[in-house]
C-alpha positions as CSV (number, residue, x, y, z in Angstrom):
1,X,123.6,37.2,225.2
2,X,120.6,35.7,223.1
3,X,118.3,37.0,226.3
4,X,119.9,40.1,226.3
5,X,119.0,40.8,222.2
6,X,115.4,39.7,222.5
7,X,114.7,41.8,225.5
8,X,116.0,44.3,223.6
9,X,114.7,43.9,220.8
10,X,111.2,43.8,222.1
11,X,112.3,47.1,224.0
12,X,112.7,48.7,221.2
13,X,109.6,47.2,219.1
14,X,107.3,48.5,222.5
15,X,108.6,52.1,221.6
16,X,106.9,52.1,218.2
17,X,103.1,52.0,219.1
18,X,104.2,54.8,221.6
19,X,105.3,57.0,218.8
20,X,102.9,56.5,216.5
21,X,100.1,56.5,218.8
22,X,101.4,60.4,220.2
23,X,101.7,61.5,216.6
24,X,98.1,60.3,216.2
25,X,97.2,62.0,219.5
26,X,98.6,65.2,218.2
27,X,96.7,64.4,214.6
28,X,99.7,64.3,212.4
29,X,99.4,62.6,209.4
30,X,102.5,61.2,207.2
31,X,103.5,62.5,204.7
32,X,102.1,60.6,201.3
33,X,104.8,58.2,199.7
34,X,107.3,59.5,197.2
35,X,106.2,56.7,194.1
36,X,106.8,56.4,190.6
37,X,104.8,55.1,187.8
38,X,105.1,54.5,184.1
39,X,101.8,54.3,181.5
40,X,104.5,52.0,179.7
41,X,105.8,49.6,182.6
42,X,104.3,47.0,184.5
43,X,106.3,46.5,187.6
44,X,107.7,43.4,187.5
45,X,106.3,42.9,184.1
46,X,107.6,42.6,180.6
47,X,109.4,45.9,178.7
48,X,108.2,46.2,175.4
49,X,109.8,46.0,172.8
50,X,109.3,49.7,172.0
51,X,111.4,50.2,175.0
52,X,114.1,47.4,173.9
53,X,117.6,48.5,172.7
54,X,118.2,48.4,168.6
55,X,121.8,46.5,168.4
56,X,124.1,44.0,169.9
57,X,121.8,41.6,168.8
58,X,118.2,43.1,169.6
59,X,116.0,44.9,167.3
60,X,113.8,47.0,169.9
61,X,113.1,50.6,168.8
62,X,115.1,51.9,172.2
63,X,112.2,54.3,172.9
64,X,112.4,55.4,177.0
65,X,109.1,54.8,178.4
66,X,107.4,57.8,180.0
67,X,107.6,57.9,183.7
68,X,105.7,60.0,186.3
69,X,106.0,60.8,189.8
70,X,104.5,62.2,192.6
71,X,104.8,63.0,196.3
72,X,108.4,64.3,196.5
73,X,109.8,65.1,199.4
74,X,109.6,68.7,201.1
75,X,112.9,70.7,199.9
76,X,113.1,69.1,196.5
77,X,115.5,71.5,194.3
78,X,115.6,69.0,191.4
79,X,115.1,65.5,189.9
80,X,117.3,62.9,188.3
81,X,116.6,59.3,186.9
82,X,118.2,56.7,186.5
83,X,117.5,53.2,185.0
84,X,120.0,50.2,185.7
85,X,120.0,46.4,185.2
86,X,121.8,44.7,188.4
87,X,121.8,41.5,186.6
88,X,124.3,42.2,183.8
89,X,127.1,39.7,183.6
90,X,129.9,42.6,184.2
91,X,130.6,42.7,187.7
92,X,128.8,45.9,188.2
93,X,125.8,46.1,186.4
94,X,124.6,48.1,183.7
95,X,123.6,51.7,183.6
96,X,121.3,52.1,180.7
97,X,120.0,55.6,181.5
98,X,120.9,58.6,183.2
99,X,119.4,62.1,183.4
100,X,119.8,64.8,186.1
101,X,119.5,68.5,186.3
102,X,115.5,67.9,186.1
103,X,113.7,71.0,187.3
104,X,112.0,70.5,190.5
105,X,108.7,71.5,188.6
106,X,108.7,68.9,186.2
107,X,107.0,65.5,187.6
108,X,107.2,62.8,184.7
109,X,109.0,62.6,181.1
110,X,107.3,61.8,178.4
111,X,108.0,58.5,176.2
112,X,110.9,59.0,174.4
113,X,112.8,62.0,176.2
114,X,115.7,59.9,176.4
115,X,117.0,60.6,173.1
116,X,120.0,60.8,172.7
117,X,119.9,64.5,170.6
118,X,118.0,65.7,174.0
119,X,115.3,67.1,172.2
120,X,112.4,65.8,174.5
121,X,113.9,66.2,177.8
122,X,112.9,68.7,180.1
123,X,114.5,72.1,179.0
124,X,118.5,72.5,181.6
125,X,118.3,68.5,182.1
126,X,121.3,66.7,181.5
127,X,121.9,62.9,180.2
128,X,124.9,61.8,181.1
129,X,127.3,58.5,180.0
130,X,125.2,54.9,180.0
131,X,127.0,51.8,179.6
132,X,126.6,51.8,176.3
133,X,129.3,54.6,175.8
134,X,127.2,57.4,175.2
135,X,124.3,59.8,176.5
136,X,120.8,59.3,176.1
137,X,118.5,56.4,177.2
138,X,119.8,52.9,176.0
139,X,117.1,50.0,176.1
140,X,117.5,46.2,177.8
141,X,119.3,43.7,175.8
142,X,120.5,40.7,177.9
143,X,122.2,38.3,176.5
144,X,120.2,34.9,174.5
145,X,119.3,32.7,176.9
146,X,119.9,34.5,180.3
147,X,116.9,34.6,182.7
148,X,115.4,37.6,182.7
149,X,117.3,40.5,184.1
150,X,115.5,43.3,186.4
151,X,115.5,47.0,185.1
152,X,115.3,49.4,188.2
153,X,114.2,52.9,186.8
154,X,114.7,55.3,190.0
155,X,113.8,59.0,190.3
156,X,115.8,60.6,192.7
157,X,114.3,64.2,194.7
158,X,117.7,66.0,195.3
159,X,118.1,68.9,197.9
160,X,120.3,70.8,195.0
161,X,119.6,72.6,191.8
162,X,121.8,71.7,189.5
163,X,124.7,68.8,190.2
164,X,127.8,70.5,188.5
165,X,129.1,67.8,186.7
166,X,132.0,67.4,183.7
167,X,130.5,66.5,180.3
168,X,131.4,62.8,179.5
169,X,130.7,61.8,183.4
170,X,130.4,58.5,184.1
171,X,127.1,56.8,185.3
172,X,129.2,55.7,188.2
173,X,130.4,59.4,189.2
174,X,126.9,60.9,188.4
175,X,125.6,58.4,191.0
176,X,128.0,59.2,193.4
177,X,126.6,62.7,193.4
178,X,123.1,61.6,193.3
179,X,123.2,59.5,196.4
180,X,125.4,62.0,198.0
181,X,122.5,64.9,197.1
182,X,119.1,62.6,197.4
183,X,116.6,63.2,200.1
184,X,114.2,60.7,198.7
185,X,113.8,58.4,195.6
186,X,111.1,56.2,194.7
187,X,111.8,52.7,192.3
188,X,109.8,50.9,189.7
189,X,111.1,47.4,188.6
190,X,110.4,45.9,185.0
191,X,111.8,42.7,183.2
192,X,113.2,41.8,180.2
193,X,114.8,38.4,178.8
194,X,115.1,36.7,175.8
């Protein structure tokens, strides 16, 4: 059975070059990366503390960073992003940010559009529920003495306009629509601890 796998395997692995090497015969090109990229973030560096949350024990001025992107896919319709710490000591995680409904024209958010009155956010986007119980952008604060947790801000490209979502939805349900509607996101990872 081992035999079997390997030979397949390499089967499989011999197909590759083949491909690659007709799409360079026919001088294709790939399409450039989907990425994103903050002025404020270093990925897998430190979040400032402008970007730390104000409460529960931290004293950060819970300003979201400003985040661009480019390369989306072909048949974008609109954006969402979302930031989440997969370290928090609930089970599941915490959702500390989530916007959607973000023009497929607009290709980065400026530092501070997640507040919470909306007022910098791209004109028809939406911020729904954090974990924190309410809308807008809600900064890391891991417990004292944790190791540092990882904050994964994603941009998603969806293939829709607008997701038509109740007011109050969870991060949960407006992530069940996002991955049900993404054709592409791209990922940038900062830490905080303290």
């Amino acid at each position: 059975m081992r035999t079997l796998l390997v030979l397949a395997a390499c089967g499989l692995a011999a197909l590759v070059p083949r491909a690659n090497a007709q799409q360079t015969a026919k001088g294709t090109t790939a399409a450039p990366r989907f990425t994103l990229t903050s002025p404020d973030l270093t990925p897998n560096g430190r979040i400032a503390e402008a970007h730390v949350f104000n409460g529960m024990g931290c004293s950060g001025r819970n300003v979201s960073p400003a985040l661009v992107w480019k390369n989306a896919p072909t048949g974008t319709k609109s954006f969402a992003v979302t930031v989440y710490d997969p370290d928090a000591p609930t089970g599941s995680g915490w959702w500390h940010w989530v916007i959607y409904n973000i023009p497929a024209s607009v290709t980065s958010l400026s530092s501070g559009a997640g507040d919470a009155k909306g007022t910098a956010a791209p004109r028809g986007s939406v911020q729904g529920n954090t974990d924190f119980g309410t809308p807008g952008y809600g900064g890391p604060c891991p417990p004292a003495g944790d190791k540092p947790h990882h904050y994964v801000f994603t941009v998603y490209a969806l293939k829709v306009d607008k997701l038509d979502l109740p007011a109050g939805a969870t991060a949960a349900y407006v992530g069940f629509n996002l991955h049900a509607n993404a054709i592409g996101n791209a990922t940038l990872t900062a830490l905080y601890g303290r």
